[in-house]
N, CA, C and O atoms as a GROMACS GRO file, in nm:
protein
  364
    1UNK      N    1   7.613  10.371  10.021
    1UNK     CA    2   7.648  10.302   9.898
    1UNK      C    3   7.529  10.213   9.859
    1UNK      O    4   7.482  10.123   9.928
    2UNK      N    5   7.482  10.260   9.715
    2UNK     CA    6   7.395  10.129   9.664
    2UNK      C    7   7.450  10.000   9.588
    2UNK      O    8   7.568   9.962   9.582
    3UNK      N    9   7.335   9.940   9.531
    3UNK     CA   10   7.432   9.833   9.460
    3UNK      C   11   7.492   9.804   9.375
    3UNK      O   12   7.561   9.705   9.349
    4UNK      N   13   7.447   9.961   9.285
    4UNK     CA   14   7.487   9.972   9.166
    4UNK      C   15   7.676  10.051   9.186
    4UNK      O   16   7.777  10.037   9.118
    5UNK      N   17   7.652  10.125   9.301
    5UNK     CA   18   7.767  10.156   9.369
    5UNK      C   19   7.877  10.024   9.405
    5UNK      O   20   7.994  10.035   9.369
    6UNK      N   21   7.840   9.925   9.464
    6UNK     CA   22   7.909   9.815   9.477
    6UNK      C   23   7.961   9.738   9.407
    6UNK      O   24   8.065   9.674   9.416
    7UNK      N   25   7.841   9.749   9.294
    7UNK     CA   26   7.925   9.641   9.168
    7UNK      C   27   8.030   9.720   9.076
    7UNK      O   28   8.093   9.671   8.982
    8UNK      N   29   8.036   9.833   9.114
    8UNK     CA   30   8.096   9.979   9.042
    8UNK      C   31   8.278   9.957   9.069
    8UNK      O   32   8.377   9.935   8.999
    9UNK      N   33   8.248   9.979   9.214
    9UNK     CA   34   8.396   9.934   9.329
    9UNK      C   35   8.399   9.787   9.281
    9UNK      O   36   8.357   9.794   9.165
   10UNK      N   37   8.411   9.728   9.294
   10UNK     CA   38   8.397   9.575   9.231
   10UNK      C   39   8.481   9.545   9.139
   10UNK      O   40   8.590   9.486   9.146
   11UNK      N   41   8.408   9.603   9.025
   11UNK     CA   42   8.448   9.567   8.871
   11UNK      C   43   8.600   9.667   8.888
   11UNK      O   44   8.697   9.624   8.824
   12UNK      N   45   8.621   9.806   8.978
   12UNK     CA   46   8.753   9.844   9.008
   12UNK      C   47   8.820   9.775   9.042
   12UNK      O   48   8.937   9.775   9.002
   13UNK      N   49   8.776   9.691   9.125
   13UNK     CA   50   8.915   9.570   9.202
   13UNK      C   51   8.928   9.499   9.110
   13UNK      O   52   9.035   9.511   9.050
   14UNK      N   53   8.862   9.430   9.077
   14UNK     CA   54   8.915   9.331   8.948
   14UNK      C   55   8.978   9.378   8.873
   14UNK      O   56   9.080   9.312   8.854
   15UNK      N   57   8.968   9.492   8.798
   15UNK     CA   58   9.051   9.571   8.704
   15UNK      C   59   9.227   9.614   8.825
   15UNK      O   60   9.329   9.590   8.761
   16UNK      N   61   9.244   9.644   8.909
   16UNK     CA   62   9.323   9.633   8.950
   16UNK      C   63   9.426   9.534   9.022
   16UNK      O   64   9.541   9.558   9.061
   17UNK      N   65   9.343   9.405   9.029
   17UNK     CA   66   9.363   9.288   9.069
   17UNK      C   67   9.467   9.228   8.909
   17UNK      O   68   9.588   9.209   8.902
   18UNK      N   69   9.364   9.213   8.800
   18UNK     CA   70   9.490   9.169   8.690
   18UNK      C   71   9.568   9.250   8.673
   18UNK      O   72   9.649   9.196   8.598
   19UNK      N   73   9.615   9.399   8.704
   19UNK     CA   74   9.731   9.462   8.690
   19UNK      C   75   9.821   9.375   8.775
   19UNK      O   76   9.908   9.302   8.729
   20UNK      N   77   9.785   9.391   8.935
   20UNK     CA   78   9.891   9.338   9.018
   20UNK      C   79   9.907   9.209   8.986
   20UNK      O   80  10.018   9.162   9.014
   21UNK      N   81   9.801   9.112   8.915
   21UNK     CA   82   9.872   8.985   8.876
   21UNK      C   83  10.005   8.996   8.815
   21UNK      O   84  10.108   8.944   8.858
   22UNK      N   85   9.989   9.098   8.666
   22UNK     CA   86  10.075   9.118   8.593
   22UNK      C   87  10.180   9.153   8.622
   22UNK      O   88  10.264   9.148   8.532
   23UNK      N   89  10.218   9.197   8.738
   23UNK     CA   90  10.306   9.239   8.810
   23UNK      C   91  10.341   9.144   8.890
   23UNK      O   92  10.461   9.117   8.887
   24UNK      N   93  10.270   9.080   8.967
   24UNK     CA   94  10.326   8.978   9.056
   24UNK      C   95  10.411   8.869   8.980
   24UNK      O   96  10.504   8.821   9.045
   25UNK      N   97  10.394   8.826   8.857
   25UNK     CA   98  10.448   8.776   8.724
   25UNK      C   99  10.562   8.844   8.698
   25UNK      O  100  10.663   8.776   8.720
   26UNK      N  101  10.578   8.930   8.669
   26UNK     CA  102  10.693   8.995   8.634
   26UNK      C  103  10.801   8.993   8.763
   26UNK      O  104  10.922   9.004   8.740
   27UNK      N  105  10.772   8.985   8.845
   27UNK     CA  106  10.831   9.021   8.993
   27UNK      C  107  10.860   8.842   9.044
   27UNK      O  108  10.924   8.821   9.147
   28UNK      N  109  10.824   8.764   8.989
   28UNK     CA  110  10.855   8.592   9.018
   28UNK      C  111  10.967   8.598   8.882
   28UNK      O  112  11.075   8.540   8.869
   29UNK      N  113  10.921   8.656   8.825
   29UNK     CA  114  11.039   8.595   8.681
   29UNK      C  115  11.128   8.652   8.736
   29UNK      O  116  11.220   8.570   8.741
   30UNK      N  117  11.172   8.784   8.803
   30UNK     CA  118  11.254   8.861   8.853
   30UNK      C  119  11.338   8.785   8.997
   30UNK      O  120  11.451   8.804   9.042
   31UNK      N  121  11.219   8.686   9.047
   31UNK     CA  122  11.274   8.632   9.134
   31UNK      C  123  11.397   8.488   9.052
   31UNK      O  124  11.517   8.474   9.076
   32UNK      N  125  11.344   8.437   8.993
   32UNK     CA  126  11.366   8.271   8.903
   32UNK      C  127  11.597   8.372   8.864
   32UNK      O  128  11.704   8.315   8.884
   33UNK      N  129  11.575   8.528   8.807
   33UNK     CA  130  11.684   8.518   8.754
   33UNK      C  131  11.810   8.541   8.874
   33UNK      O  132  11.929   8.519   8.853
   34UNK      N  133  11.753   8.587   8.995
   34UNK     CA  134  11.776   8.578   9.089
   34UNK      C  135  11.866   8.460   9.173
   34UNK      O  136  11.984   8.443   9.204
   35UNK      N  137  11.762   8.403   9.187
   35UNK     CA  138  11.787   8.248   9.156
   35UNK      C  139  11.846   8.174   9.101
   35UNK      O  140  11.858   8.062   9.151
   36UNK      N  141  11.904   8.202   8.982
   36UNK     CA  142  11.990   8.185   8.912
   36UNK      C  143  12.164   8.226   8.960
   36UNK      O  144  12.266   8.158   8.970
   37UNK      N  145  12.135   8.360   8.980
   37UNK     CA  146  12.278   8.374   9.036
   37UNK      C  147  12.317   8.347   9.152
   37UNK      O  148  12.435   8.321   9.174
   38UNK      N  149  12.193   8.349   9.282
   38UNK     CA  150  12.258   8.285   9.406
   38UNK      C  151  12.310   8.134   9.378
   38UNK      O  152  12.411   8.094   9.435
   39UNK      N  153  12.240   8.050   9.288
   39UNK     CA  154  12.281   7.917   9.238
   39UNK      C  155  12.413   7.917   9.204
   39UNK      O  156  12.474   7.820   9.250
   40UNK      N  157  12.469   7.984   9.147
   40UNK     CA  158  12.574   8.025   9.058
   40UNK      C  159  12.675   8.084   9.171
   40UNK      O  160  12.793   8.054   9.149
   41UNK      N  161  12.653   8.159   9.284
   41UNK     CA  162  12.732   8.215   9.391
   41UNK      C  163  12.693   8.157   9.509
   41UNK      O  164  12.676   8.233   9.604
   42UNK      N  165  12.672   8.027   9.528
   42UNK     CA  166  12.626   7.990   9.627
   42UNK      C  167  12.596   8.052   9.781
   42UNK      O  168  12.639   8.019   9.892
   43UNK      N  169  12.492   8.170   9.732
   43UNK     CA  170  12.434   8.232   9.826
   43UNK      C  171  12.290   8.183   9.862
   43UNK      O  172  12.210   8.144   9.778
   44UNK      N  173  12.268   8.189   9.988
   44UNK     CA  174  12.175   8.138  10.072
   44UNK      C  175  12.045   8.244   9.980
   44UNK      O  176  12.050   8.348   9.914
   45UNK      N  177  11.926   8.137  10.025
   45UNK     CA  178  11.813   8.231   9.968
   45UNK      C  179  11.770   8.355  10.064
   45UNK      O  180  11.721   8.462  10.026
   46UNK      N  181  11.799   8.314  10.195
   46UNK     CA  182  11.737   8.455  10.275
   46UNK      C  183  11.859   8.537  10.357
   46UNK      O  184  11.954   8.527  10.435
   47UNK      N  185  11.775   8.630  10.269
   47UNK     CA  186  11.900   8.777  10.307
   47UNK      C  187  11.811   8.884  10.408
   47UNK      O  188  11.773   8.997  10.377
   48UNK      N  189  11.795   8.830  10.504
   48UNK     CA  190  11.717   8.894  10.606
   48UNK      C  191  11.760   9.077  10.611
   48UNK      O  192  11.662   9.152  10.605
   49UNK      N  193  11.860   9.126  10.618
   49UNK     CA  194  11.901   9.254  10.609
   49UNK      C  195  11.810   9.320  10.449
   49UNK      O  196  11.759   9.432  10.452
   50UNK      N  197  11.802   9.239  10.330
   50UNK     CA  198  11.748   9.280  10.220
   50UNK      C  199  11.561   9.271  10.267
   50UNK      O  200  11.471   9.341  10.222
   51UNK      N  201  11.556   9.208  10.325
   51UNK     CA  202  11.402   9.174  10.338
   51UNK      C  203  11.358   9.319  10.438
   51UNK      O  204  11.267   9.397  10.409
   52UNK      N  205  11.432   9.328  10.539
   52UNK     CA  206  11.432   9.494  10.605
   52UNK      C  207  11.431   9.594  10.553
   52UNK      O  208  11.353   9.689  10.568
   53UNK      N  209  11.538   9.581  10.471
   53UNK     CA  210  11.528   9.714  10.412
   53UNK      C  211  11.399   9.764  10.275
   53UNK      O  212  11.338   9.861  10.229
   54UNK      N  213  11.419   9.601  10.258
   54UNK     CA  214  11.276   9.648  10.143
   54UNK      C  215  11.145   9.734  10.228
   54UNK      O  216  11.099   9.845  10.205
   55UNK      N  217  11.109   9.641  10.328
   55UNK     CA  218  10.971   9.671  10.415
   55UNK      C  219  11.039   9.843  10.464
   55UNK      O  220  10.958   9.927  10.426
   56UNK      N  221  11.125   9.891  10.515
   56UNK     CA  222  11.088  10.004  10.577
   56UNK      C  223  11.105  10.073  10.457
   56UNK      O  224  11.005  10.145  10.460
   57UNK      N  225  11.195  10.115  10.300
   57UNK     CA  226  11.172  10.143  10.191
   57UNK      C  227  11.048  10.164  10.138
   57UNK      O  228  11.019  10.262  10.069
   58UNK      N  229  10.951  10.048  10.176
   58UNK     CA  230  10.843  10.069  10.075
   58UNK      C  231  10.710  10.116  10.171
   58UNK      O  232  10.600  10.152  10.126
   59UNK      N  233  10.741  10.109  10.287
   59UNK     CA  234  10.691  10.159  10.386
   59UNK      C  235  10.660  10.308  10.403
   59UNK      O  236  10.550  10.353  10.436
   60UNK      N  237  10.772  10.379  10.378
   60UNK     CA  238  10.773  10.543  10.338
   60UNK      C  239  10.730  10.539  10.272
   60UNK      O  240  10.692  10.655  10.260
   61UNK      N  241  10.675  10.465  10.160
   61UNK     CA  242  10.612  10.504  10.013
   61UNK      C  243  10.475  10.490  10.062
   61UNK      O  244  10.396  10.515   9.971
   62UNK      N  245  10.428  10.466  10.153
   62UNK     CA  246  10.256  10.454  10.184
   62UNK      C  247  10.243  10.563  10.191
   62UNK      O  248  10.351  10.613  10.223
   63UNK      N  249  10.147  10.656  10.174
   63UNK     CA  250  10.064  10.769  10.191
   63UNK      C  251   9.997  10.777  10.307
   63UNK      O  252  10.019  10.852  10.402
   64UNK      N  253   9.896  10.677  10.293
   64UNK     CA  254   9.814  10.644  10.406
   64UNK      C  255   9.820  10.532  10.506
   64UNK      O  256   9.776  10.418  10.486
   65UNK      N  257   9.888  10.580  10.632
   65UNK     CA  258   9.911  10.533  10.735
   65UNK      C  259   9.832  10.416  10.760
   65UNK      O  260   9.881  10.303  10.759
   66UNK      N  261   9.658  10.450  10.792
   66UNK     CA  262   9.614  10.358  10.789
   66UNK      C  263   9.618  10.200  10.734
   66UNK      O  264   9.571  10.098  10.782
   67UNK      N  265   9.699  10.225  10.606
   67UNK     CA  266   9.727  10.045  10.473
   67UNK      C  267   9.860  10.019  10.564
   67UNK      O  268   9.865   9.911  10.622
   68UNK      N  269   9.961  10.103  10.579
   68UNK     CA  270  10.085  10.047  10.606
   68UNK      C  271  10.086   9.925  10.685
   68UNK      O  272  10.183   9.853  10.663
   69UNK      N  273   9.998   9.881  10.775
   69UNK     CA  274  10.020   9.732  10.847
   69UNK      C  275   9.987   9.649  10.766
   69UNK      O  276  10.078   9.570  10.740
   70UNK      N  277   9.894   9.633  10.714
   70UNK     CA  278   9.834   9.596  10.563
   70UNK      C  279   9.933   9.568  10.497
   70UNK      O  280   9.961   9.448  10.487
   71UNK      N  281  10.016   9.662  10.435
   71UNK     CA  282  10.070   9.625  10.345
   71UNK      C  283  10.248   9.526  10.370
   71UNK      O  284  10.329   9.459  10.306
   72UNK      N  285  10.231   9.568  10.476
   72UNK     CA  286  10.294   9.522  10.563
   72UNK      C  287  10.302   9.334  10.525
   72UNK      O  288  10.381   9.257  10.471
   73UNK      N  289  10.190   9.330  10.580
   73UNK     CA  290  10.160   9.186  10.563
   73UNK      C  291  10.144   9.115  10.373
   73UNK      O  292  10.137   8.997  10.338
   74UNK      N  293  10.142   9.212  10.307
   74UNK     CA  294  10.135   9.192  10.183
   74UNK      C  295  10.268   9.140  10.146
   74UNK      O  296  10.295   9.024  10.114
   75UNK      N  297  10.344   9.234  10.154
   75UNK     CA  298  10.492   9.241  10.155
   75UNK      C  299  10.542   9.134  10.211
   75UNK      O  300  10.607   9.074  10.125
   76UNK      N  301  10.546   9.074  10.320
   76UNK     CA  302  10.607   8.950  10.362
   76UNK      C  303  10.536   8.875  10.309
   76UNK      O  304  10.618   8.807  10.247
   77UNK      N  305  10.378   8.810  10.272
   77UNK     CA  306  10.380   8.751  10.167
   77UNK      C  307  10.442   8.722  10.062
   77UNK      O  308  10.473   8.604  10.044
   78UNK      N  309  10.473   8.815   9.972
   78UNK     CA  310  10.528   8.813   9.877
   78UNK      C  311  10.700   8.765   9.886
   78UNK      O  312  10.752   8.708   9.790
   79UNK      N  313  10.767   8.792   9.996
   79UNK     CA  314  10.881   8.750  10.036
   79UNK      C  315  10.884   8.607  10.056
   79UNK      O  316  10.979   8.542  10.013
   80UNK      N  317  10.796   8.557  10.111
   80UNK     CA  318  10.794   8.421  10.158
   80UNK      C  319  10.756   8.306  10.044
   80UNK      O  320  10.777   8.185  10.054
   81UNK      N  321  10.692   8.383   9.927
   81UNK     CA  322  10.655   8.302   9.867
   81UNK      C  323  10.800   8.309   9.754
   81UNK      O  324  10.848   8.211   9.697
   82UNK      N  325  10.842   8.427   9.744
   82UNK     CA  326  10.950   8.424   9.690
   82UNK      C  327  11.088   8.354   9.692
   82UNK      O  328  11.167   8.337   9.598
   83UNK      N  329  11.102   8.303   9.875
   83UNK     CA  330  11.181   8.232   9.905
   83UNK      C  331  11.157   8.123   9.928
   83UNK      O  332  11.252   8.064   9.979
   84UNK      N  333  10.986   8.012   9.900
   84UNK     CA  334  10.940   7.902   9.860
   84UNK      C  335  11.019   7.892   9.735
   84UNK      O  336  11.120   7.822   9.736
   85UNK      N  337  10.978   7.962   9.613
   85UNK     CA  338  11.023   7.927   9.484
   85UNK      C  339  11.181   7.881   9.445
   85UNK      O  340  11.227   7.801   9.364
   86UNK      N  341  11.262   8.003   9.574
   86UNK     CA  342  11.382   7.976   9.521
   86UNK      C  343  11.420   7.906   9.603
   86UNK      O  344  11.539   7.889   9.577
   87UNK      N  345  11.390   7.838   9.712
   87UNK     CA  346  11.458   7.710   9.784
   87UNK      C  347  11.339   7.583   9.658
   87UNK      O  348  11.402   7.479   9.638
   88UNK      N  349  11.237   7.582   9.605
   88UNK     CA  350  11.219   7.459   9.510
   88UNK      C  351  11.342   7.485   9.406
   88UNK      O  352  11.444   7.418   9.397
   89UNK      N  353  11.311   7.586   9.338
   89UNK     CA  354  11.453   7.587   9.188
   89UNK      C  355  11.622   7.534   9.231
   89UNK      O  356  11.710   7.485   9.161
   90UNK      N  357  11.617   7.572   9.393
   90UNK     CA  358  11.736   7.492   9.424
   90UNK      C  359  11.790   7.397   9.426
   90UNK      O  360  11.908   7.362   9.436
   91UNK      N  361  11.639   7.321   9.408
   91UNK     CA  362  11.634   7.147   9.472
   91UNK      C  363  11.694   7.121   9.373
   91UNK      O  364  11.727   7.005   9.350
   0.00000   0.00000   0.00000
């Protein structure tokens, strides 16, 4: 790879980076209405059985074996920060 190669891959991530922003956005608002109804049904924010089933669900959806730990760790990110937000909106 040269460098013209690098800045090539590069300017790809970034271009795929504000998609998944846009998405990660859409997927917090998704969390907030959420949030709303456990408020409303006074259900606890962590549904550990839902958090399982998401990860091995989206887990089959990897192609390549190699990302799955990876994404792995993406994925509970995104859980954790999800269940920051909705234990603050609780307060």
């Amino acid at each position: 790879m040269n460098k013209d190669e690098l800045s090539l891959y590069r300017k790809k991530i970034d271009k795929i980076d504000a998609k998944i922003i846009k998405l990660y956005e859409k997927r917090m608002d998704s969390v907030k209405k959420i949030t709303e109804y456990k408020i409303k049904n006074n259900i606890p924010t962590f549904d550990n059985s839902r958090e399982k089933e998401m990860l091995e669900k989206n887990l089959k959806k990897i192609k390549n074996n190699e990302y799955k730990k990876y994404y792995s760790f993406i994925l509970n990110s995104f859980l954790k920060a999800s269940r920051d937000m909705q234990d603050e909106l609780k307060k």
